[in-house]
N, C-alpha and C positions, 0 to 999 in steps of 0.2 A: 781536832782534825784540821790540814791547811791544805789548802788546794796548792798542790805544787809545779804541775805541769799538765802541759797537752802534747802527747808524741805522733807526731803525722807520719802514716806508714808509707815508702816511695821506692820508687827506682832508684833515684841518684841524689844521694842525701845534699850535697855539693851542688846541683843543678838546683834541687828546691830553695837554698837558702841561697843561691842567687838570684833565682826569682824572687824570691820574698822584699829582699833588698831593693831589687829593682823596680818590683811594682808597689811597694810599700812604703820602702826608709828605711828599713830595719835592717841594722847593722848584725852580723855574725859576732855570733861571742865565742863560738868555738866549734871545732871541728877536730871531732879525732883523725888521727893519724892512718888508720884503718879506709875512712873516707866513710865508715858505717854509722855513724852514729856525730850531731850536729844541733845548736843552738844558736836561736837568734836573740840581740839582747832586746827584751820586753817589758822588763821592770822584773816587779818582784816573781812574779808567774812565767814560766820558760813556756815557751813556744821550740818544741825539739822534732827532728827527724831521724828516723832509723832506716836503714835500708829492710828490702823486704827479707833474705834471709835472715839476718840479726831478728828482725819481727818475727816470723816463723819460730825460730827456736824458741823467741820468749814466751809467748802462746799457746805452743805443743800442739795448735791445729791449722788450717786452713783459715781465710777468710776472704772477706769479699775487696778484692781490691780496686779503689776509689779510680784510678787512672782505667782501668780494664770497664767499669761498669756503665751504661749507657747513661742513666738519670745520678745525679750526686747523692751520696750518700745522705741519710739524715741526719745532719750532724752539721754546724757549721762553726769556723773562726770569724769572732767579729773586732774587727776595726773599727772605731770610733774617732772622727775628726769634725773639725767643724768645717771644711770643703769637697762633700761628698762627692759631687761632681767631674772636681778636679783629680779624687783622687781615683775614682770611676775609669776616667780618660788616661791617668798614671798606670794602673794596671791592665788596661786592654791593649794597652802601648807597650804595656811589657812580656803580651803573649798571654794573657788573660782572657780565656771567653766569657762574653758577657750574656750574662743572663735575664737582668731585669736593670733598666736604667732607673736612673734615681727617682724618686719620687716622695711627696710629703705625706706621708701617714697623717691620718685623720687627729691624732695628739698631738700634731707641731714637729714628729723626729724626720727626717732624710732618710733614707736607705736606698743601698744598691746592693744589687748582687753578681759577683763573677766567679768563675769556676777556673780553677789552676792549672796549669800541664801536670801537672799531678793527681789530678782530678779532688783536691782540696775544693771543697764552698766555704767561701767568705761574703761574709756583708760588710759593707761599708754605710757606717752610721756616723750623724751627728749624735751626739753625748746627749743623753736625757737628761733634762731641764729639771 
């Protein structure tokens, strides 16, 4: 078994992966033609987006959508860099609401957390030692 992807359910697949870029770095690796279905390049592991009807179908039910829901879902993408800070202040700059400003964990790691126009939660971490 390999872990192969993580697929973020949105509105506007093409808005999220411009966000991504802009509050992140991360370059798009692809975007169908449709505008429903999208990749950012992340190494070996995709970070992908689907719009929500394309989700819909694939799922055969409803669900709880992260953008529509008051508190973020449980579930989080994490970022690892060693300028958490900066990159804290990169994605709130990019239309990123900010949740918890950085702070040093009792083990030595940084973490922040922001929540997406997509209603995506991400942390931004320094890398564990």
């Amino acid at each position: 078994m390999n872990y192969a992807y993580t697929i973020v359910y949105v509105a506007d697949v093409a808005a999220s992966l411009a966000f991504f870029e802009a509050a992140f770095g991360l370059k798009q690796r692809f975007l169908h033609e449709s505008g429903a279905y999208g990749e950012l390049d992340t190494g070996a592991t995709a970070l992908a987006f689907v719009d929500h009807e394309t989700a819909l179908d694939s799922v055969g039910q409803p669900y709880v959508v992260a953008a529509e829901s008051a508190r973020p879902l449980g579930m989080e993408i994490g970022f690892s860099t060693d300028d958490v800070p900066a990159a804290f202040a990169r994605a709130v700059a990019a239309g990123a609401t900010p949740l918890k400003e950085p702070v040093t964990k009792p083990w030595g790691q940084t973490v922040a957390y922001v929540r997406c126009p997509d209603g995506s939660l991400v942390e931004l971490c320094t890398p564990m030692a």
